[in-house]
N, C-alpha and C positions, 0 to 999 in steps of 0.2 A: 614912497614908491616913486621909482621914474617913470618920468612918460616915454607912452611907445609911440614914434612915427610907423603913420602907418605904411605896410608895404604892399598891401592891397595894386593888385593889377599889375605886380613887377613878375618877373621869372627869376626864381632860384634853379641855378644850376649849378648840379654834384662838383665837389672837386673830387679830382683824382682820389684824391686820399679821405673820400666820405667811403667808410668799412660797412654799410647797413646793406646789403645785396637788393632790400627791397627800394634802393632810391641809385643804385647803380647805373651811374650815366644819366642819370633824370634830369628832366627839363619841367619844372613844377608853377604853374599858374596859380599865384596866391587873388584868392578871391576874397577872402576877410582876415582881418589883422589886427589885433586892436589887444589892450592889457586882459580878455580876456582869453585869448589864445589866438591861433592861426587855422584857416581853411584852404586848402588847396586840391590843385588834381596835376596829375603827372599826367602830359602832354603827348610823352613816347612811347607808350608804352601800349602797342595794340595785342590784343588777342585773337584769337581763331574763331571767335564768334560772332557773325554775321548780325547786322544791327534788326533786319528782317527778322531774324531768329528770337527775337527776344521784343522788340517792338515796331511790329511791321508799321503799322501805322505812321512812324517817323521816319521810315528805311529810306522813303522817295527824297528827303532833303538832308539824306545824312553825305557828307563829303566822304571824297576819296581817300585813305582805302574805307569802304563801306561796312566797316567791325566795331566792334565795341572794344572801348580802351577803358585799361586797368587803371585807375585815376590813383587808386594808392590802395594801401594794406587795410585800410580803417573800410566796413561796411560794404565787404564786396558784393552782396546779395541785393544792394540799395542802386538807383539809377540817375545820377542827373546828366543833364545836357549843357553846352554852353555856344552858344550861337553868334555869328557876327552882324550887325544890323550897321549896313552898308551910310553915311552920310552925321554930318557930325551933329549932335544933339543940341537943340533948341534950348535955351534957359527956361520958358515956359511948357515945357514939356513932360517933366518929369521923367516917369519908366516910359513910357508912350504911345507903347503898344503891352495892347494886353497879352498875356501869356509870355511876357519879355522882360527882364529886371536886368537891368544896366548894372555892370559890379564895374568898368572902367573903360574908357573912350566907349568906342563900339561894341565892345564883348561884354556878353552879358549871359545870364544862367535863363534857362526856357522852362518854364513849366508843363512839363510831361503828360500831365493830366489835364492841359487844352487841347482842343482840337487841332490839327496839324494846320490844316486849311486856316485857321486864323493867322498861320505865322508866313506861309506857305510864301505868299507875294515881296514879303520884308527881307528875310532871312538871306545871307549871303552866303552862308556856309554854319553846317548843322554837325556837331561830334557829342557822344554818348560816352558815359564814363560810366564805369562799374565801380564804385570806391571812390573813396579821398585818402588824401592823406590831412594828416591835421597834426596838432600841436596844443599842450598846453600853455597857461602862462608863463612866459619866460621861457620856455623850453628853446623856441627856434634860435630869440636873441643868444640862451649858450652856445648853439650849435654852429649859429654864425663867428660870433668872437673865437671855439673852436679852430676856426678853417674849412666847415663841412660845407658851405655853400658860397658860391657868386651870387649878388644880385644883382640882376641888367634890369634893362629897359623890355618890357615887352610891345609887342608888336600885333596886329589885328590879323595876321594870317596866323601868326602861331597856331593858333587852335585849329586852323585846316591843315596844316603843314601836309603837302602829299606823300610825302617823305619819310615819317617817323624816326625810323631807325639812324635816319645821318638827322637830327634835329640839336643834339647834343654839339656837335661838331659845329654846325652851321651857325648856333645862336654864340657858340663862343668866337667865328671868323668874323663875324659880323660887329664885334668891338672895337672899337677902336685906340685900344692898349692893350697892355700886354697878355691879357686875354685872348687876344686874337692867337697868341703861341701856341696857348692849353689844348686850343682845338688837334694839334697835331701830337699830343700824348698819347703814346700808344697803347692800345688795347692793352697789352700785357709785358711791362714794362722791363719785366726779368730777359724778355727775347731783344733786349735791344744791344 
């Protein structure tokens, strides 16, 4: 068996020529990665539902826009969170704050079922995700050798992005080769 590097805490983003409609233009934060599959949420992808509407309790530290995003097709009925915790982590530290688990630099998944108030003073920025997307083993590495994916660097605002909808665009200008092109591939390439 080969070993998997891990890609935990990087961002996949769609190429042009990924056909699955559910990862169309996606900007996907992998939070686990390892030989026995992949976990992620998709970044851009907000809905019409008010984070009030579904867990008021959180609503006061959710960033802007204030909706719950569709993180992927796997468990849309399921909720996690992913939060930024502002200052860089101490080696004796561990997770550090309760109700907070560190998945890379600053970003990290919140535990839903703490009280808000425990996190309320730390938190830099708060987003709600309905679903993941996920992977099994080997799966993603085919999809990459494919062509279906870029992997970049990612970034601690990613996950507040105010922006959503241009986030696809912005993560691929901000390359520094020739990735920075992609970003100007047009929505629908037959009108060009």
């Amino acid at each position: 068996m080969t070993e998997v590097s891990s890609l935990t805490g990087r961002l996949l983003v769609a190429t042009p020529k990924l056909a699955d409609p559910n990862f169309d233009r996606a900007v996907v934060l992998l939070l686990d990665h390892d030989v026995e599959g992949t976990l992620g949420v998709v970044l851009n992808r907000p809905t019409p539902v008010g984070v009030g509407d579904v867990l008021e309790t959180w609503a006061a530290l959710a960033g802007t826009p204030q909706v719950v995003f569709q993180g992927g097709p796997v468990s849309l009925d399921s909720a996690l969170a992913l939060a930024v915790v502002p200052g860089e982590p101490r080696p004796d530290e561990g997770s550090g704050l309760l109700g907070w688990r560190r998945v890379h630099g600053a970003i990290g998944l919140v535990d839903l079922e703490a009280p808000p108030e425990l996190l309320a003073a730390e938190l830099g920025s708060l987003r709600i995700f309905a679903g993941y997307s996920g992977w099994g083993p080997g799966q993603l590495e085919k999809e990459l050798v494919d062509g279906a994916w870029y992997v970049v660097e990612s970034e601690p605002g990613d996950v507040s992005a105010p922006d959503p909808e241009r986030m696809w665009r912005s993560v691929l200008r901000r390359q520094r080769n020739e990735l920075a092109m992609v970003a100007t591939y047009p929505d629908d390439p037959s009108l060009n």
